[in-house]
N, CA, C and O atoms as a CHARMM CRD file, in Angstrom:
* protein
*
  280
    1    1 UNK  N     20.09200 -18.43000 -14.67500 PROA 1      0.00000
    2    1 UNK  CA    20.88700 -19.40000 -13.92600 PROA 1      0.00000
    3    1 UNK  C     20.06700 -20.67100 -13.72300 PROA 1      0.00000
    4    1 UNK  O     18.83800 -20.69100 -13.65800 PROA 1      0.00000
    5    2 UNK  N     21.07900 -21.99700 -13.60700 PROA 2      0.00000
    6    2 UNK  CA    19.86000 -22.66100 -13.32400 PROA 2      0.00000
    7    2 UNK  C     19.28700 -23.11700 -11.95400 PROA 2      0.00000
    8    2 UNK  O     20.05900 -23.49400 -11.07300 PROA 2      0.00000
    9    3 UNK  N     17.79600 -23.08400 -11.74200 PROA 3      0.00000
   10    3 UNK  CA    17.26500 -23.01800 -10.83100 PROA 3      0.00000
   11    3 UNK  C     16.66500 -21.87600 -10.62200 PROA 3      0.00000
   12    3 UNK  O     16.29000 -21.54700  -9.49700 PROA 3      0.00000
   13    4 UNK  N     16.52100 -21.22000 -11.56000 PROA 4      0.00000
   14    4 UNK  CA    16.05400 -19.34400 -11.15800 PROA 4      0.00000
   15    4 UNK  C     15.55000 -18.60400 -11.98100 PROA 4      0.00000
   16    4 UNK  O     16.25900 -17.60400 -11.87000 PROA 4      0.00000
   17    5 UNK  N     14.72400 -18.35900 -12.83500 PROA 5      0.00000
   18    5 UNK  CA    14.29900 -17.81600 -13.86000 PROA 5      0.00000
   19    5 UNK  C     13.68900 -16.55100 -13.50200 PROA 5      0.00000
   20    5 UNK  O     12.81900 -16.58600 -12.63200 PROA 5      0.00000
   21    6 UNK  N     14.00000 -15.43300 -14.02900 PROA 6      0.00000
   22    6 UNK  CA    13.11200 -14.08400 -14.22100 PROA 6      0.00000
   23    6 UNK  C     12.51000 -13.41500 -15.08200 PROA 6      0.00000
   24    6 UNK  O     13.08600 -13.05100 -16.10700 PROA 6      0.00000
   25    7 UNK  N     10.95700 -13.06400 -14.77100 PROA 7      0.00000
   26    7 UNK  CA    10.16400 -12.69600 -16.29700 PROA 7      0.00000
   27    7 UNK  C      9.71500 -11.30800 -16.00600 PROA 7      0.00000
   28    7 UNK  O      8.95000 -11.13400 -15.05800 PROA 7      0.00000
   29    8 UNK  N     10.24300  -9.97900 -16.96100 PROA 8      0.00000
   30    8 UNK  CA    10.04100  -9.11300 -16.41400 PROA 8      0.00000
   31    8 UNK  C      8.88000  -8.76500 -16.91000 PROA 8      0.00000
   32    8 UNK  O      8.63400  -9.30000 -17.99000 PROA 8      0.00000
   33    9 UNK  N      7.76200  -7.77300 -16.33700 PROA 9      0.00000
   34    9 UNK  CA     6.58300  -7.28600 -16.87400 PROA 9      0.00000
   35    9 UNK  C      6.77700  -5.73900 -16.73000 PROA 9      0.00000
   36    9 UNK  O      7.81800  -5.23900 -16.30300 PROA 9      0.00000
   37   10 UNK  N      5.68500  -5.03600 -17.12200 PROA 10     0.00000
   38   10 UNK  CA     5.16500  -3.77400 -16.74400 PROA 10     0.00000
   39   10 UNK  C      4.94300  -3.63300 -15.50000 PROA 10     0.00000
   40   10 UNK  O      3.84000  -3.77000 -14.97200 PROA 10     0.00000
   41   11 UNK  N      6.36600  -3.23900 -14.72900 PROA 11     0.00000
   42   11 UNK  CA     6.43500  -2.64700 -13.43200 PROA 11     0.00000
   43   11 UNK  C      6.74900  -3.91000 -12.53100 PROA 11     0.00000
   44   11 UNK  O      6.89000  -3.76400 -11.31700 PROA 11     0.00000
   45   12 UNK  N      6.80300  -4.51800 -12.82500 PROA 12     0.00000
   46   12 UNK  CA     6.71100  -6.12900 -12.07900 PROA 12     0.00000
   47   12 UNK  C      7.70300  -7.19500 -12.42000 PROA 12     0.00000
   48   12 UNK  O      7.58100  -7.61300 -13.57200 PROA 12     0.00000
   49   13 UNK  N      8.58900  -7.70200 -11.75900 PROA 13     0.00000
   50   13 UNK  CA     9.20400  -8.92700 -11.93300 PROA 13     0.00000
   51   13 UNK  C      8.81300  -9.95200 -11.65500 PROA 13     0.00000
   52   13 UNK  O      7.99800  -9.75700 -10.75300 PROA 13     0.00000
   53   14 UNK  N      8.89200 -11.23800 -11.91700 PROA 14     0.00000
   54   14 UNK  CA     8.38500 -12.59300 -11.28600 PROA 14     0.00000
   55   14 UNK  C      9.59400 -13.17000 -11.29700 PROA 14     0.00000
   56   14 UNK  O     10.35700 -12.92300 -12.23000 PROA 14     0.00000
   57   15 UNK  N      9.95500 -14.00300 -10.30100 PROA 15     0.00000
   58   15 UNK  CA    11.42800 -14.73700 -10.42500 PROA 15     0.00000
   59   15 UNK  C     10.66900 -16.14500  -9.75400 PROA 15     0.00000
   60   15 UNK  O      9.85000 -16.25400  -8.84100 PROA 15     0.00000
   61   16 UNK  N     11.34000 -17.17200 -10.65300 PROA 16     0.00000
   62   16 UNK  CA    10.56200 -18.08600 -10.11000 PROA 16     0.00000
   63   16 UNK  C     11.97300 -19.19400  -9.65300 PROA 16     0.00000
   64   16 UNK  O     12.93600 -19.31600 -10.40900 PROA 16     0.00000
   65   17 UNK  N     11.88400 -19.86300  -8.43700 PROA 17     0.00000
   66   17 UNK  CA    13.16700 -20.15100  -7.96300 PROA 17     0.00000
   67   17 UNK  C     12.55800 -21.82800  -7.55900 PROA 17     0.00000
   68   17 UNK  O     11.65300 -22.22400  -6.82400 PROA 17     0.00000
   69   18 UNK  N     13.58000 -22.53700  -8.46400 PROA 18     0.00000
   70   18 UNK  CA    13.36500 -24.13900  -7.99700 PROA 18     0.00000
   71   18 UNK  C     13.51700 -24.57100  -6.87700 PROA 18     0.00000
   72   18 UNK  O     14.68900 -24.22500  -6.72900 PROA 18     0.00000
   73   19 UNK  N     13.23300 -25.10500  -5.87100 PROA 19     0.00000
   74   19 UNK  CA    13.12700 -25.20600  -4.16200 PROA 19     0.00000
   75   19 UNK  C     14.00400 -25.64400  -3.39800 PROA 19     0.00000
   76   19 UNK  O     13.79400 -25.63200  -2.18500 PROA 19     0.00000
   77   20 UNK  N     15.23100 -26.15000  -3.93800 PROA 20     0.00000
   78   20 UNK  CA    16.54700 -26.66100  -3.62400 PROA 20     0.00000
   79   20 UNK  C     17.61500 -25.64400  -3.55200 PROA 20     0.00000
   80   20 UNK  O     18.54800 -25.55500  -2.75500 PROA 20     0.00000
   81   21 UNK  N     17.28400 -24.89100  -4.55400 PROA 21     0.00000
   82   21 UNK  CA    18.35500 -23.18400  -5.37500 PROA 21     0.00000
   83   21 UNK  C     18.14500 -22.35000  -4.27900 PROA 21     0.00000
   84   21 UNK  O     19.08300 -21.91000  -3.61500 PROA 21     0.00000
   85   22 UNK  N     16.41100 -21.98500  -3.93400 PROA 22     0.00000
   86   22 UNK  CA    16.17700 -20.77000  -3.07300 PROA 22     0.00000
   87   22 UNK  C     16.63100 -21.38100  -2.11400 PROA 22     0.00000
   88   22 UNK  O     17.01300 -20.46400  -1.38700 PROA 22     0.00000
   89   23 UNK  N     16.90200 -22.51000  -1.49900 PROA 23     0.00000
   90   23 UNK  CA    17.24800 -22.96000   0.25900 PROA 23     0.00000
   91   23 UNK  C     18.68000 -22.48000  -0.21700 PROA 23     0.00000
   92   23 UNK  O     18.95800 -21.29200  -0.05400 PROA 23     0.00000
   93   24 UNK  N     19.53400 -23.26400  -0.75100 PROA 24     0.00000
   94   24 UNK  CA    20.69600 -22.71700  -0.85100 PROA 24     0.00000
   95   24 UNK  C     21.33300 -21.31400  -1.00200 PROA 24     0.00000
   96   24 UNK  O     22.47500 -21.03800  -0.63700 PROA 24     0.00000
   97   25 UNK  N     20.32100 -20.32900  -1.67300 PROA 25     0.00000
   98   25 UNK  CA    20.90800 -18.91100  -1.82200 PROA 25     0.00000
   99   25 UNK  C     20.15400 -17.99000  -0.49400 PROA 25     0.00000
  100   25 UNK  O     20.63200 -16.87600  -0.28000 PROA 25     0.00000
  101   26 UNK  N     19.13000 -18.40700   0.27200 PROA 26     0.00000
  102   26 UNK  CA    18.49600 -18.00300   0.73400 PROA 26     0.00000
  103   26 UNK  C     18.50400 -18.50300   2.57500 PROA 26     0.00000
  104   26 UNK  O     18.57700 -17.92800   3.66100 PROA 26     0.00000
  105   27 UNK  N     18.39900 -19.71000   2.13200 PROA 27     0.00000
  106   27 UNK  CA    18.45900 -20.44700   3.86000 PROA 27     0.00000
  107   27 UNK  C     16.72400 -20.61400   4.08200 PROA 27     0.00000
  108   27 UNK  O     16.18500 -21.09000   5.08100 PROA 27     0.00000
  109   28 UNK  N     15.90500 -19.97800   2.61800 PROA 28     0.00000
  110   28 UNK  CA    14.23200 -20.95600   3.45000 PROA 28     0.00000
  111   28 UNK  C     14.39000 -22.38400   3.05400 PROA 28     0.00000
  112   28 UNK  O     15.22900 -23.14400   2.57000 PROA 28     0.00000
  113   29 UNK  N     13.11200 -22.37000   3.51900 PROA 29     0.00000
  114   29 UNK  CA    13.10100 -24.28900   3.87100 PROA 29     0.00000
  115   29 UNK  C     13.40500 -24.67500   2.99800 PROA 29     0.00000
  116   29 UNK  O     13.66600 -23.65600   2.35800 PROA 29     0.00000
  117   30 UNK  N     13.70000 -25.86900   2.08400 PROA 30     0.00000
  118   30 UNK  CA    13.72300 -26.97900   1.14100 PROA 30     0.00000
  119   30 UNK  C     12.35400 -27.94300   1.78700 PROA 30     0.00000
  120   30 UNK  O     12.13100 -28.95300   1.12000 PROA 30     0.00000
  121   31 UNK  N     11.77000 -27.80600   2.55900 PROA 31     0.00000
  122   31 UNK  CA    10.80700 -29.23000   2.76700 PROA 31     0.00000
  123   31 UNK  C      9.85100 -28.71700   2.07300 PROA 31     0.00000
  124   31 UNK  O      9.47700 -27.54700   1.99600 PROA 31     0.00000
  125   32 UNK  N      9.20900 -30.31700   1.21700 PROA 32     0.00000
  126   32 UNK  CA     8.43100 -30.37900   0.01500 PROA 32     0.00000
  127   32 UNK  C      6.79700 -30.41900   1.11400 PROA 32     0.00000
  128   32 UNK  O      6.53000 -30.96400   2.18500 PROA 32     0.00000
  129   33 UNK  N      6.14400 -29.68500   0.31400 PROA 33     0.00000
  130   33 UNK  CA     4.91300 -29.64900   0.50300 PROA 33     0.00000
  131   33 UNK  C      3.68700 -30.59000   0.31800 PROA 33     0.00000
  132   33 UNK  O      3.33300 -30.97000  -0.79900 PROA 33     0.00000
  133   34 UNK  N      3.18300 -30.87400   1.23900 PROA 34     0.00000
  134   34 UNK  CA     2.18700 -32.33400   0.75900 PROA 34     0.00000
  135   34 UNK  C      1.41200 -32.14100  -0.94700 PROA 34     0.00000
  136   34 UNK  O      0.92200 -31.11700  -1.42300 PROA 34     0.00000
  137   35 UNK  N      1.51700 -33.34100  -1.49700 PROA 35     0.00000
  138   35 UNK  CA     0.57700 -33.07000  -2.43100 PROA 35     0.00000
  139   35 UNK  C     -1.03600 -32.07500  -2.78200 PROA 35     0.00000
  140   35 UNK  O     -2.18300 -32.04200  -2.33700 PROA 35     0.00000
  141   36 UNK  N     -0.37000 -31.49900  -3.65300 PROA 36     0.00000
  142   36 UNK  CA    -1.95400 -30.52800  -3.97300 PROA 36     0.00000
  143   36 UNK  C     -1.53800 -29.44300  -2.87100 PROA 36     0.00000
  144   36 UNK  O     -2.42800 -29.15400  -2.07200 PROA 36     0.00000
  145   37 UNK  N     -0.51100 -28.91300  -2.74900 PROA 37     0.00000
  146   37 UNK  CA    -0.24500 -27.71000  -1.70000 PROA 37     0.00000
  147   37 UNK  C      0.55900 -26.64500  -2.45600 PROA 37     0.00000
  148   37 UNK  O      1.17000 -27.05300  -3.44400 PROA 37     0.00000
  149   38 UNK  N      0.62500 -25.75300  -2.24300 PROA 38     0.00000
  150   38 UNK  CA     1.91600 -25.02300  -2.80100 PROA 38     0.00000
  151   38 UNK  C      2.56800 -24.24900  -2.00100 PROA 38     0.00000
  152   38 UNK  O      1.85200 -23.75000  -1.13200 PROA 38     0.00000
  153   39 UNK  N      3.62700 -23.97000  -1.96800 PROA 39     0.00000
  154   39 UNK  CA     4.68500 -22.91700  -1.12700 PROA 39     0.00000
  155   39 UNK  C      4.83400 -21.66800  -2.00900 PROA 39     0.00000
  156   39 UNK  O      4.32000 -21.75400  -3.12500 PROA 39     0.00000
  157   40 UNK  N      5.41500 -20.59400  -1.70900 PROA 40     0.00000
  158   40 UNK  CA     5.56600 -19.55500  -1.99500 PROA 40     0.00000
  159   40 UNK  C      5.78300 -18.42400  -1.55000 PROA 40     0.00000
  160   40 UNK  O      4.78700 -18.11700  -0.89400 PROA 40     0.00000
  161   41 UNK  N      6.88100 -17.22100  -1.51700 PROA 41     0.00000
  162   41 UNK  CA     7.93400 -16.70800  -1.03200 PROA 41     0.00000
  163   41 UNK  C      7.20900 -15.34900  -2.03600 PROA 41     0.00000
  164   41 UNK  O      6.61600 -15.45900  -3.10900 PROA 41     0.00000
  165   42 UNK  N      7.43300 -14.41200  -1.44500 PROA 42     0.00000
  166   42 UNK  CA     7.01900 -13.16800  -1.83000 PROA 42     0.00000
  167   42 UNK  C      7.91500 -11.94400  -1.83500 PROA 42     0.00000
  168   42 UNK  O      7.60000 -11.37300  -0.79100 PROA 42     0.00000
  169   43 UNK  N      8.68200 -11.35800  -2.31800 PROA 43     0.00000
  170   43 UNK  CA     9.74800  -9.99700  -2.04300 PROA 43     0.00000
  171   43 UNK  C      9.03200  -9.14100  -2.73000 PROA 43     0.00000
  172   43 UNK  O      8.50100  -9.51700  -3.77500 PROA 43     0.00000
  173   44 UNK  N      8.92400  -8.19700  -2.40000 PROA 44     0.00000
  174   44 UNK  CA     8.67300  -6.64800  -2.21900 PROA 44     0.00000
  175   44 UNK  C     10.01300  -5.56000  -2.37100 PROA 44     0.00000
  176   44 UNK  O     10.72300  -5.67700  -1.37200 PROA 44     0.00000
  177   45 UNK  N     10.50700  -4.62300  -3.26000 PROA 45     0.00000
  178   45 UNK  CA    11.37800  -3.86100  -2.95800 PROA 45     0.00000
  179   45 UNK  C     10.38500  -2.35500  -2.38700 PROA 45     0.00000
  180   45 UNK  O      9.30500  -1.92200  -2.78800 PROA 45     0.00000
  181   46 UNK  N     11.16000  -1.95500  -1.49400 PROA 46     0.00000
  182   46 UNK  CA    10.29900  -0.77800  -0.88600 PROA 46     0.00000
  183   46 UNK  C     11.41000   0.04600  -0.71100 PROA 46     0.00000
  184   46 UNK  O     12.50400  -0.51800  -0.67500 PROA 46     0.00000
  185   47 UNK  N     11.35800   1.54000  -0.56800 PROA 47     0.00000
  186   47 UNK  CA    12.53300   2.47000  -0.63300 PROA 47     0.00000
  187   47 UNK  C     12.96300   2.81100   0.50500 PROA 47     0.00000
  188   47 UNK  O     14.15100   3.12100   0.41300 PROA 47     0.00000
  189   48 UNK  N     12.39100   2.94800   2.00800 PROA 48     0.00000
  190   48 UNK  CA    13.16400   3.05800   3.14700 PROA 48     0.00000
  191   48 UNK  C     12.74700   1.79600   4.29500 PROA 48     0.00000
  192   48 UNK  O     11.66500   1.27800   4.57100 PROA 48     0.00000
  193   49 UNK  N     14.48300   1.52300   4.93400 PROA 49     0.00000
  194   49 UNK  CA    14.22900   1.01200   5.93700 PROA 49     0.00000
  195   49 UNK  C     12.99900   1.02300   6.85300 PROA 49     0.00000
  196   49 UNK  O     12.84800   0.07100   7.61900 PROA 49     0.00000
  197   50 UNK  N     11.88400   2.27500   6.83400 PROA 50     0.00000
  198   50 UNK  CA    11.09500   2.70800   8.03900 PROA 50     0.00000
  199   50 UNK  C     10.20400   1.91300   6.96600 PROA 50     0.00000
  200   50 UNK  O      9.87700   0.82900   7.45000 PROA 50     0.00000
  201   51 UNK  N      9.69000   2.10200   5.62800 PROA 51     0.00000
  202   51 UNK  CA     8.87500   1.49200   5.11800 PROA 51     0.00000
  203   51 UNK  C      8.44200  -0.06400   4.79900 PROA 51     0.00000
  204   51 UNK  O      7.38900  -0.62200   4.49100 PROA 51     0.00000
  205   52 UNK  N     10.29900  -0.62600   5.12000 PROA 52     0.00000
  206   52 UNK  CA    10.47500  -2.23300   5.40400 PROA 52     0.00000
  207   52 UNK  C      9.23700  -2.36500   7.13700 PROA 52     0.00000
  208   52 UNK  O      8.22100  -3.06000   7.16800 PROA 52     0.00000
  209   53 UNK  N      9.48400  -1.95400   7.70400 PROA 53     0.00000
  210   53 UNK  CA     9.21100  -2.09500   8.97900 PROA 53     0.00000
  211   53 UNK  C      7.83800  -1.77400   9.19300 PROA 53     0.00000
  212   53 UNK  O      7.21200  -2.44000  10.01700 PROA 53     0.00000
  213   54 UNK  N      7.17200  -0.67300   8.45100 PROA 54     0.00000
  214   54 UNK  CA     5.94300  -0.71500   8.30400 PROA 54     0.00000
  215   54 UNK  C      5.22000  -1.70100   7.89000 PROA 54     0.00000
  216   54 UNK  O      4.25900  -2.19900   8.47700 PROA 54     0.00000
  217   55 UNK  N      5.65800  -1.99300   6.89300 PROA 55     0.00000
  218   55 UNK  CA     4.67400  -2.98400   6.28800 PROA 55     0.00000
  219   55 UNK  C      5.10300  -4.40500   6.81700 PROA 55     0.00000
  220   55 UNK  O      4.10100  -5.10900   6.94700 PROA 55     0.00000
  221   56 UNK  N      6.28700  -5.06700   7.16900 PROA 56     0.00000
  222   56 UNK  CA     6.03600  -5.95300   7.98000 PROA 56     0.00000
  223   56 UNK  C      5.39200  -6.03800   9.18000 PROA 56     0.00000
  224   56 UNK  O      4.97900  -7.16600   9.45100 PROA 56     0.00000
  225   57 UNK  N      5.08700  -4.77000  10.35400 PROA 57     0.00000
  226   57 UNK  CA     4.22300  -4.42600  11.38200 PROA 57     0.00000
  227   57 UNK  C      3.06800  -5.16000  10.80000 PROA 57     0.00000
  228   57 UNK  O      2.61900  -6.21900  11.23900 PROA 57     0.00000
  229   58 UNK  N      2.35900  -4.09200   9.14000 PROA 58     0.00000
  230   58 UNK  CA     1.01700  -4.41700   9.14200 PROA 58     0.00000
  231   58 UNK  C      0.52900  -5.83100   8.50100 PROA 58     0.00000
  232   58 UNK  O     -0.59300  -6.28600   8.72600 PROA 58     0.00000
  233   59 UNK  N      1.53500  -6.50500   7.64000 PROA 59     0.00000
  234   59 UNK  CA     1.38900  -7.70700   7.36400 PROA 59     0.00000
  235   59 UNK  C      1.56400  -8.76400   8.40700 PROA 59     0.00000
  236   59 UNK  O      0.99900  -9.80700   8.07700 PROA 59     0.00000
  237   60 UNK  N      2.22400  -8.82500   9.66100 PROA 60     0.00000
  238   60 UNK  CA     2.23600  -9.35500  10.73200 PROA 60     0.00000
  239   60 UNK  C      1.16100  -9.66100  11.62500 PROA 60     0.00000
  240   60 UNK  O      0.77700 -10.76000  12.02500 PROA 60     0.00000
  241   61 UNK  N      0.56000  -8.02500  11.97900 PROA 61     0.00000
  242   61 UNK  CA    -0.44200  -8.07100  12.54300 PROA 61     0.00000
  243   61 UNK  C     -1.88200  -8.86400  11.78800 PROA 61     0.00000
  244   61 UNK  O     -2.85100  -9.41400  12.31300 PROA 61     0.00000
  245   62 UNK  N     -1.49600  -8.62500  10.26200 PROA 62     0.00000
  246   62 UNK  CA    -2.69500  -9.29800   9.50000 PROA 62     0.00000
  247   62 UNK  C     -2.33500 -11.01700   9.65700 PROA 62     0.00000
  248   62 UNK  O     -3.07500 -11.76600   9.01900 PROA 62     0.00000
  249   63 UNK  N     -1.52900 -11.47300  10.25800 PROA 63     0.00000
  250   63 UNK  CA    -1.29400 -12.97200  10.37600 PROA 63     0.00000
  251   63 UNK  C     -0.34100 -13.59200   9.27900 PROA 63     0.00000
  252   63 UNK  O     -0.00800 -14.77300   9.16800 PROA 63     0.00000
  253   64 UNK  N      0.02700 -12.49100   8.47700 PROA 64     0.00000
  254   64 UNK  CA     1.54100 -13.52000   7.26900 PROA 64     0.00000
  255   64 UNK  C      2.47100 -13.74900   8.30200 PROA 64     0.00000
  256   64 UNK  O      3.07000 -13.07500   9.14100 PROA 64     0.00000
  257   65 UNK  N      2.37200 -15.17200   7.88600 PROA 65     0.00000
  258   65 UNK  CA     3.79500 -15.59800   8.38800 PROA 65     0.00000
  259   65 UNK  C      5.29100 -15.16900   7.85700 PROA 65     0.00000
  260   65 UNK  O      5.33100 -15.01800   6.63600 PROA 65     0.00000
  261   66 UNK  N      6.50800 -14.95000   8.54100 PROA 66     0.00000
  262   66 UNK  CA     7.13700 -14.78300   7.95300 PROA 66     0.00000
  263   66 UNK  C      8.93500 -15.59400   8.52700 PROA 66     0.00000
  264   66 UNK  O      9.21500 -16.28200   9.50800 PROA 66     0.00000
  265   67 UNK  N      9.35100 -15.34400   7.96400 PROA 67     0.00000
  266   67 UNK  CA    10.69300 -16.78100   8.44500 PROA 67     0.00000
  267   67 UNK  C     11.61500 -15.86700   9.79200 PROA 67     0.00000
  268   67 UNK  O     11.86800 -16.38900  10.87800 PROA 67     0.00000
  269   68 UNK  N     11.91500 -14.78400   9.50400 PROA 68     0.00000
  270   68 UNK  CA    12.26000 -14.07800  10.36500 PROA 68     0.00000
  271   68 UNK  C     11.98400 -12.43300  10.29100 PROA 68     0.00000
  272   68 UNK  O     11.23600 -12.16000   9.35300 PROA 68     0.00000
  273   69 UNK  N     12.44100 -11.21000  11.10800 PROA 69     0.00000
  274   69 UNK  CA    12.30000 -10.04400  10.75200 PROA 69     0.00000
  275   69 UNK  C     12.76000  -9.62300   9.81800 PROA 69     0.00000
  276   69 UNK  O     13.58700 -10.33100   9.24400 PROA 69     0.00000
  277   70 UNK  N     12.48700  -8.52400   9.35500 PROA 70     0.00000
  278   70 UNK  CA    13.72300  -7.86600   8.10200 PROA 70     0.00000
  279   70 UNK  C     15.25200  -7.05700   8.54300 PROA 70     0.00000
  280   70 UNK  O     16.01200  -6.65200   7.66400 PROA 70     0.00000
């Protein structure tokens, strides 16, 4: 689609989403990042709700920011 590209690997997807596309399908920011910065959005599929919640606990407590809960 455009604005959205996906490259699949061994065990791994990369989807790489133009910054206008992901605000619109998504609702994160659109604001552009100062020069020489980069943004970047991370998904994880994990198999239970309890395991969503785990690992946002421990990535939280480690200081990732995140836009809202899961």
């Amino acid at each position: 689609a455009e604005g959205f590209a996906d490259f699949h690997g061994e065990g791994v997807t990369l989807a790489a989403w133009e910054l206008d596309h992901i605000n619109r399908h998504t609702g994160v920011s659109n604001l552009r990042s100062p020069r020489h910065a980069h943004k970047v959005c991370i998904a994880v599929q994990l198999d239970t709700p309890v395991d969503i919640d785990r690992l946002h606990g421990e990535l939280s407590a480690k200081g990732v920011p995140f836009c809202g809960p899961p």
